[in-house]
C-alpha positions, 0 to 999 in steps of 0.5 A: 500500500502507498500513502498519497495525498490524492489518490484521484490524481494518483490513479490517473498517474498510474492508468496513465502508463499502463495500469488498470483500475480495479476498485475504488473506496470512499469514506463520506464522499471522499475516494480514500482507497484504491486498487490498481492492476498490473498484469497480475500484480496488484498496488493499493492507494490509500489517502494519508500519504504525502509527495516527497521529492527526496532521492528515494521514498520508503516503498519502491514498486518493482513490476517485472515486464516482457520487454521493457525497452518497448515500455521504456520508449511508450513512457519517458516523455510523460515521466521522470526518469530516475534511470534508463534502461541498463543491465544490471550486475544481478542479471535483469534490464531495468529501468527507473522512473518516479511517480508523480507522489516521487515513489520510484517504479523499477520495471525490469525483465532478465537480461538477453545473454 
């Protein structure tokens, strides 16, 4: 779970590079929660959170992909890029962008021999 300051704002961050909205809830009117999909993975938003935009947050998401470079170029003019794609030591192909509350999302896929 991440606590945001507005979850509204931060599910249109998500659906807006590739996530699907699963359910939302709301407490006297005001969306305080929601569930948001990735392939089979799953993130929940609840509201109490703030934005920060200190070099790294105390929860960074990792979503394993096929084919991260394609995922990369369809999103890094509408993100900030913390880092490009590169292989790593550990034997994956990552890349590194913020949200728009400053979490970091590592997406990443084995490294081609």
């Amino acid at each position: 779970m991440l606590h945001v300051p507005d979850v509204g704002a931060t599910i249109a961050w998500y659906v807006d590079i590739g996530f699907d909205l699963v359910r939302t809830g709301e407490d006297d009117g005001e969306l305080v929660w929601a569930m948001l999909g990735f392939g089979e993975g799953r993130v929940m938003l609840s509201i109490g959170g703030h934005a920060s935009d200190a070099p790294r947050r105390d929860a960074d998401l990792y979503l394993e992909v096929e084919g991260v470079d394609a995922y990369f170029e369809r999103m890094h003019d509408s993100v900030v890029v913390v880092e490009a794609p590169h292989d790593t030591f550990y034997g994956m192909r990552e890349f590194i962008v913020r949200d728009n509350n400053g979490f970091w999302l590592t997406f990443g896929e084995p490294a081609k021999p």
